[in-house]
Backbone as a chain_set.jsonl record, in Angstrom:
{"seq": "XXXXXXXXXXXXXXXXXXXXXXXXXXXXXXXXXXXXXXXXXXXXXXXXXXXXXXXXXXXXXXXXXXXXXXXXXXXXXXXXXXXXXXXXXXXXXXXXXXXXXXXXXXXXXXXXXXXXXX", "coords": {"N": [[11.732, -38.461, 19.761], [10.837, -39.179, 22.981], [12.209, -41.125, 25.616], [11.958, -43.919, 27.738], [11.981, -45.03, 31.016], [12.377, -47.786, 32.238], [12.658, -49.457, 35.329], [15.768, -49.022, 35.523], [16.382, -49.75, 32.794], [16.621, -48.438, 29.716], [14.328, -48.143, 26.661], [14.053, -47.661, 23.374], [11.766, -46.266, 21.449], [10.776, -47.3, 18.539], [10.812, -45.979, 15.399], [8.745, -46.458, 12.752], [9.292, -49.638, 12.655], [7.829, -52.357, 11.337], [6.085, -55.027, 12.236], [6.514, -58.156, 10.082], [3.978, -59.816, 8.08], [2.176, -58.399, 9.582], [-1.179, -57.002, 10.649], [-2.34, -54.168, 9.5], [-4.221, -51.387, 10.586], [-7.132, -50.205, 7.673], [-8.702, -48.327, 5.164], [-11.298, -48.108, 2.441], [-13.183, -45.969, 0.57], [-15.876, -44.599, -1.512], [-17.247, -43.366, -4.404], [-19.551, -43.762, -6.464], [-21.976, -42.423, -9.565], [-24.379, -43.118, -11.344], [-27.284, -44.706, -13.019], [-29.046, -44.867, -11.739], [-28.344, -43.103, -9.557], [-26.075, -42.318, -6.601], [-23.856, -43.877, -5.251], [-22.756, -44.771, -2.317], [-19.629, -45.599, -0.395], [-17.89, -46.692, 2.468], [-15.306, -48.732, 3.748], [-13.985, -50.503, 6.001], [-11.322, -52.488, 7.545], [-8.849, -54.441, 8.805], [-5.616, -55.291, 7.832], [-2.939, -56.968, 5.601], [-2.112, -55.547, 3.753], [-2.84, -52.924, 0.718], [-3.6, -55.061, -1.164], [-4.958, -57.155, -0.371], [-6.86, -55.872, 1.037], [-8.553, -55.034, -1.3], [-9.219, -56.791, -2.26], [-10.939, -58.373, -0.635], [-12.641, -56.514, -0.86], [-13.638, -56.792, -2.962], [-14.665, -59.132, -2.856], [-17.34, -58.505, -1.548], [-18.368, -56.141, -3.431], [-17.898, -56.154, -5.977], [-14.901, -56.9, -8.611], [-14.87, -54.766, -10.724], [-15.692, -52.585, -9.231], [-14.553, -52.268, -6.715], [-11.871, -52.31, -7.976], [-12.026, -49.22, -8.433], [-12.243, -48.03, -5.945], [-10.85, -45.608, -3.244], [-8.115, -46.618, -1.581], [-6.391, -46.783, 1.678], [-3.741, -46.659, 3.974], [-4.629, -46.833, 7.339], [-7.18, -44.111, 8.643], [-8.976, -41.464, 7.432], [-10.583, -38.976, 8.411], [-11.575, -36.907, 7.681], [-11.972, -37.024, 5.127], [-14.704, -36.597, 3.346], [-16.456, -38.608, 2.593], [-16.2, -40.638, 4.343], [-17.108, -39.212, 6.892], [-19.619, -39.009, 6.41], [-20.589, -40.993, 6.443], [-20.036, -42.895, 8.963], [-20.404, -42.261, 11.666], [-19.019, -39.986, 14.448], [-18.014, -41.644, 16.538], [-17.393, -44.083, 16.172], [-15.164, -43.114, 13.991], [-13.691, -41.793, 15.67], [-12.961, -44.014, 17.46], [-11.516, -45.798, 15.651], [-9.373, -44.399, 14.259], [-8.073, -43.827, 17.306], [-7.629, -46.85, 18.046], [-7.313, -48.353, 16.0], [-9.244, -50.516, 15.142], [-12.705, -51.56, 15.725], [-14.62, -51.405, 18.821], [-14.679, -54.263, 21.068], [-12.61, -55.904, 19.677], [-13.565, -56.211, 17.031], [-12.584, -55.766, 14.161], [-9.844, -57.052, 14.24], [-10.395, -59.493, 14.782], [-10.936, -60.538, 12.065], [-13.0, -59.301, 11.088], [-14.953, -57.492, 8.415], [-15.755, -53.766, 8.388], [-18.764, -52.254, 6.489], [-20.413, -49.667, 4.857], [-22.771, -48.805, 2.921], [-24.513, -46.193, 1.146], [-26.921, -45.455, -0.741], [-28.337, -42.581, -2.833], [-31.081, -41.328, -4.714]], "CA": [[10.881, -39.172, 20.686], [11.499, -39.623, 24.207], [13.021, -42.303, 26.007], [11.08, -44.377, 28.612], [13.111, -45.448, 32.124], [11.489, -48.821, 33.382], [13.573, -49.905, 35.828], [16.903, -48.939, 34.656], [16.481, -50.323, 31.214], [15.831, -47.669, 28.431], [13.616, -48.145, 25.974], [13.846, -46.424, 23.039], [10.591, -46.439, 20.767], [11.879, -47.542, 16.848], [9.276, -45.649, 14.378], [8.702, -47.138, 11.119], [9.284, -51.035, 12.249], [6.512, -53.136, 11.359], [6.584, -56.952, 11.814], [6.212, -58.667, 8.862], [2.703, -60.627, 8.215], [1.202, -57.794, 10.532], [-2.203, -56.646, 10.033], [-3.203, -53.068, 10.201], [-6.394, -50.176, 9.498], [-6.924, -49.654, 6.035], [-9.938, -48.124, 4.829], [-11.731, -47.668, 1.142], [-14.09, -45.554, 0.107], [-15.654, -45.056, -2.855], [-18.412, -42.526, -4.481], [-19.986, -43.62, -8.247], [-22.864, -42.122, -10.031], [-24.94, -44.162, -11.643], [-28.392, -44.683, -13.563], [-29.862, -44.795, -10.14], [-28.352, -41.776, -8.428], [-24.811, -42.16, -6.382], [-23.623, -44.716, -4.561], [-21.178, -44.087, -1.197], [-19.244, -46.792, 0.523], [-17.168, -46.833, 3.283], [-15.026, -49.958, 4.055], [-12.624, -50.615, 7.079], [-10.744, -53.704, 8.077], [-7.254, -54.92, 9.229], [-5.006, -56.348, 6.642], [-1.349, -56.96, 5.52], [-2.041, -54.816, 2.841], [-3.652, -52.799, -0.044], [-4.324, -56.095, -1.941], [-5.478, -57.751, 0.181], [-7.875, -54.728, 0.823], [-8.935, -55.14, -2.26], [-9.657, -58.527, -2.272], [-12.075, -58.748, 0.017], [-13.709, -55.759, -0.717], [-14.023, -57.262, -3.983], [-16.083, -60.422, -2.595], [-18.568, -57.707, -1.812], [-18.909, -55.32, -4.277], [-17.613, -56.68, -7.321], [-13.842, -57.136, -8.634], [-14.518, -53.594, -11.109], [-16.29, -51.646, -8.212], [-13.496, -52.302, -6.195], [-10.598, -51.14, -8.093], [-12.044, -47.748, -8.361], [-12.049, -47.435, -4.357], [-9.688, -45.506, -2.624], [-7.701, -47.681, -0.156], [-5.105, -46.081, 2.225], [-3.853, -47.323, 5.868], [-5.845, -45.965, 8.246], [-8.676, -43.842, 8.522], [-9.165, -40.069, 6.931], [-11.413, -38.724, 9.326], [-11.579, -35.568, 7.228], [-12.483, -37.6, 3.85], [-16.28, -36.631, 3.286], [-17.903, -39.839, 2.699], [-16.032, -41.031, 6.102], [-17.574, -38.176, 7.812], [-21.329, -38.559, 5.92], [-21.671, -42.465, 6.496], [-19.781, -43.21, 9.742], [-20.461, -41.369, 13.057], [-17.795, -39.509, 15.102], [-17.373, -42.177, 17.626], [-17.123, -44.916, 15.288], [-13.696, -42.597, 13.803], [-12.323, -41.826, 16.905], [-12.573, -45.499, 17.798], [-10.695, -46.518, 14.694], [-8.577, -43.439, 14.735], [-7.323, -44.099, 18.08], [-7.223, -48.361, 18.029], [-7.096, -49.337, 14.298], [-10.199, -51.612, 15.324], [-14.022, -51.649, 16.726], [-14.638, -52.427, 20.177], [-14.653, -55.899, 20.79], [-11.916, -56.322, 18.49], [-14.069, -56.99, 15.472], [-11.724, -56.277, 12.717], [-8.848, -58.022, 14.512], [-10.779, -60.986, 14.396], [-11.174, -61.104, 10.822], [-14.155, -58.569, 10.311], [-14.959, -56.119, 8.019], [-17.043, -53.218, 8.653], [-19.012, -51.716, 5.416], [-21.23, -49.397, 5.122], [-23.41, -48.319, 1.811], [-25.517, -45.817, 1.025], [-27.649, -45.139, -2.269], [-28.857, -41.466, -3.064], [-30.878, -40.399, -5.884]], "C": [[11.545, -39.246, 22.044], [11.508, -40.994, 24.538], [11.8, -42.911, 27.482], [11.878, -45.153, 29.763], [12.266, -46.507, 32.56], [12.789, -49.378, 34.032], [14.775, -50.156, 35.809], [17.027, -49.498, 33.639], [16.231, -48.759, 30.505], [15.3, -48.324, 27.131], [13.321, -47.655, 24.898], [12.827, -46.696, 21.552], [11.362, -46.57, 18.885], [10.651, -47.225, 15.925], [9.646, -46.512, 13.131], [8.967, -48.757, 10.822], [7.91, -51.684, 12.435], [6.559, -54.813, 11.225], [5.654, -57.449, 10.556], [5.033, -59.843, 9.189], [1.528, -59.347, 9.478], [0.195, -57.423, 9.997], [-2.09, -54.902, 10.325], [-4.333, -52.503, 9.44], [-6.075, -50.133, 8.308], [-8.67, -49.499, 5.75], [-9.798, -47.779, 3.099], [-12.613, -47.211, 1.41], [-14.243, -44.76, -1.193], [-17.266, -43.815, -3.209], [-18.493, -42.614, -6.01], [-21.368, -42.955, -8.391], [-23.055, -42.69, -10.829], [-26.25, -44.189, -12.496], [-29.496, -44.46, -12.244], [-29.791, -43.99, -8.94], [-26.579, -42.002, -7.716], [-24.87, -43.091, -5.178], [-22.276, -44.568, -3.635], [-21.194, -45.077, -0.544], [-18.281, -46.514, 1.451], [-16.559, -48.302, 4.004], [-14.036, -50.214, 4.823], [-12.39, -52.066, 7.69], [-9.112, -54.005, 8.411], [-6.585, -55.896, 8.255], [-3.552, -56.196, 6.394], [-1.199, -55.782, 4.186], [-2.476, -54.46, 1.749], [-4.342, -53.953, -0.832], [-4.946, -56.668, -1.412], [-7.163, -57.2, 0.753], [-8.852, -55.052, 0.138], [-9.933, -56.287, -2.515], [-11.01, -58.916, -1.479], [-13.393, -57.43, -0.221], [-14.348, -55.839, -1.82], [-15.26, -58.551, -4.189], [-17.142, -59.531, -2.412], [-19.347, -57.121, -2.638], [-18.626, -55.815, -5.769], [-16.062, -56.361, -7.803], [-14.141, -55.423, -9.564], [-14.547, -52.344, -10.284], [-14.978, -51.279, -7.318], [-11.966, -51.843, -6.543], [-10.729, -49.705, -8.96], [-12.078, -47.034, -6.965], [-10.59, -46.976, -3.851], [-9.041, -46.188, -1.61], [-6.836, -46.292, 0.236], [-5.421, -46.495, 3.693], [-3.867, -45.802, 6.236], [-7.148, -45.372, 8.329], [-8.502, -42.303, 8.384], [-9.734, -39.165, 7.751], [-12.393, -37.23, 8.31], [-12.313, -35.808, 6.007], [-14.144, -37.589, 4.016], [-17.41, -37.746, 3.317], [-17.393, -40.709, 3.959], [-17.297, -40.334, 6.76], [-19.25, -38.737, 7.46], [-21.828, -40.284, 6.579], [-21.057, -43.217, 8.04], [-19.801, -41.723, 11.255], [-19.58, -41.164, 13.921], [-17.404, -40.274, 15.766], [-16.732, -43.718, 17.005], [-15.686, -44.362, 14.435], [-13.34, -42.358, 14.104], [-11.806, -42.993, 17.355], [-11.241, -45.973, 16.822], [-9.459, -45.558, 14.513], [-7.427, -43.997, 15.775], [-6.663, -45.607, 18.509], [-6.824, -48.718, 16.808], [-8.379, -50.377, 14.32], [-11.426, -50.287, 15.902], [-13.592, -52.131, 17.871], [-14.924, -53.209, 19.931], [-13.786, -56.516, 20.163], [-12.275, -56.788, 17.439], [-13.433, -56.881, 13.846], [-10.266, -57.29, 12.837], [-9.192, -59.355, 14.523], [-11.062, -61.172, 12.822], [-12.498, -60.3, 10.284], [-13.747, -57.542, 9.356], [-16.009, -55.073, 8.267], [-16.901, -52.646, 7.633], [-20.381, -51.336, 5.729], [-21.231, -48.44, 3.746], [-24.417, -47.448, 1.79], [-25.62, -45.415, -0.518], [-28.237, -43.726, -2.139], [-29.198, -41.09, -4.109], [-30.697, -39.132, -5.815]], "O": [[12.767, -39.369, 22.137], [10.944, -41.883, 23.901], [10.971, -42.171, 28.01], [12.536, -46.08, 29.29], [11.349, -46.173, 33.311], [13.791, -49.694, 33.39], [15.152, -51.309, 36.019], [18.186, -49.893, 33.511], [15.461, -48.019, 31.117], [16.067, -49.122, 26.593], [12.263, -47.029, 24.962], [13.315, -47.366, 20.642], [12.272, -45.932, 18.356], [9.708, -47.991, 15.725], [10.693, -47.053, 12.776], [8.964, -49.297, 9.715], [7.123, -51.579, 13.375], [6.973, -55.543, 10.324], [4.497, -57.184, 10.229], [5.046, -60.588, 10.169], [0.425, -59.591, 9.966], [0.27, -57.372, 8.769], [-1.736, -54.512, 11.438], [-5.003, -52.768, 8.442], [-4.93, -50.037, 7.866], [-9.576, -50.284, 6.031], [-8.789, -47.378, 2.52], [-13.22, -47.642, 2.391], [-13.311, -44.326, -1.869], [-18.12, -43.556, -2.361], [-17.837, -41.901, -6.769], [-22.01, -42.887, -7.342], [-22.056, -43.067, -11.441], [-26.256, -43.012, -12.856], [-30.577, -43.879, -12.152], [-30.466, -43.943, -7.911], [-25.742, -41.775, -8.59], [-25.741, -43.075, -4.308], [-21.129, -44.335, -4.018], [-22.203, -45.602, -0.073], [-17.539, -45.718, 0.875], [-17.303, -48.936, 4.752], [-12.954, -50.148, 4.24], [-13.291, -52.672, 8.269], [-8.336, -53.271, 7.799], [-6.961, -57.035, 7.979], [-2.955, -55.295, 6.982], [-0.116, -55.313, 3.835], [-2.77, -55.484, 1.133], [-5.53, -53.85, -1.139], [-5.959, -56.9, -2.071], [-8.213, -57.835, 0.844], [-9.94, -55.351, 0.628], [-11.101, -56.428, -2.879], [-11.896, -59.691, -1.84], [-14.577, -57.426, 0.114], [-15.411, -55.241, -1.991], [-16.144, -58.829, -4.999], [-18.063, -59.739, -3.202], [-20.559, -57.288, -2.771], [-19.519, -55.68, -6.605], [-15.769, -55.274, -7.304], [-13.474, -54.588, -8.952], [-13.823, -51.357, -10.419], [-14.491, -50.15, -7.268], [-11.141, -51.279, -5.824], [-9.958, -49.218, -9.787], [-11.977, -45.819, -6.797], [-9.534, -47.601, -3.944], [-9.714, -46.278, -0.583], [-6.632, -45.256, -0.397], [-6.451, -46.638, 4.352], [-3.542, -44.656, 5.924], [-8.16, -46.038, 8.111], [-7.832, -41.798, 9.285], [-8.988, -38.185, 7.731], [-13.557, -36.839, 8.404], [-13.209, -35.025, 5.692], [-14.753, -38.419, 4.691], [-18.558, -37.832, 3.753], [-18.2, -41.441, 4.531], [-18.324, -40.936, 7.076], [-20.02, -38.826, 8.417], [-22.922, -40.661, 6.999], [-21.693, -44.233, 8.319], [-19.246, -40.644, 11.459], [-19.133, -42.213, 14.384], [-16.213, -40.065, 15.997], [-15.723, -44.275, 17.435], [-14.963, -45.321, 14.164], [-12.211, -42.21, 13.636], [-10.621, -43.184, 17.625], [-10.181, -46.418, 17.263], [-8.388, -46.146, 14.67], [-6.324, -44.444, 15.463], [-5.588, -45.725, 19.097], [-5.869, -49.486, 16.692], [-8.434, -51.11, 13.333], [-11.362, -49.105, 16.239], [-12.667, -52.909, 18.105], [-15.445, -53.435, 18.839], [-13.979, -57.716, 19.968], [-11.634, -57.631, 16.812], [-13.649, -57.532, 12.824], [-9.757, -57.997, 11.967], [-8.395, -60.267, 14.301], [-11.504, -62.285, 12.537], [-13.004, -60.596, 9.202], [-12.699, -56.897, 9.333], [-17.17, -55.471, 8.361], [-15.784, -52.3, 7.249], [-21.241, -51.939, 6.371], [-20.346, -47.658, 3.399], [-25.399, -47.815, 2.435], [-24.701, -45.14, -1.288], [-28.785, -43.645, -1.039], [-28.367, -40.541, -4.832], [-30.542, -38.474, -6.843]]}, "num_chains": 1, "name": "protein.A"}
């Protein structure tokens, strides 16, 4: 990495520290088949971590539904049911911030988004 000169200080960027209690991106998504055809979710929010993930994505969908979703920090972009249920600007956003504009997952949101297909 390079070094950054502010005013004779250096600066030198430290990868891999994360303050403890921090939030960051973490997305699930999730693709069952069903009696009713196939069900695709996409779920992104800011959190300290997979369980916590979990947890809430569990108040939604249900505590079994939920631990068949994939979690992982950040956002896939590449992952198909990203791509099918969220629109390019909506995963560059999160991509490049970890949030929505407005800061709506830093405040405590989640954004989810379901679709049903027979």
């Amino acid at each position: 990495m390079r070094d950054r000169n502010l005013e004779g200080l250096t600066i030198l960027p430290i990868a891999g520290v994360v303050e403890v209690g921090a939030s960051r991106l973490f997305t699930a998504t999730l693709a069952i088949t069903d009696g009713e055809g196939v069900l695709e979710l996409v779920h992104a929010c800011r959190a300290g971590g997979v369980g916590e993930v979990r947890s809430r994505l569990s108040a939604r969908i249900g505590p079994s539904l939920a631990a068949m979703a994939t979690v992982r920090p950040g956002i896939d972009p590449s992952d198909p049911i990203v791509s099918a249920l969220l629109g390019a600007g909506i995963v560059r956003t999160l991509s490049a911030t970890g949030d929505l504009y407005g800061h709506a997952l830093s405040g405590g949101g989640d954004l989810v988004v379901m679709q049903r297909r027979s």
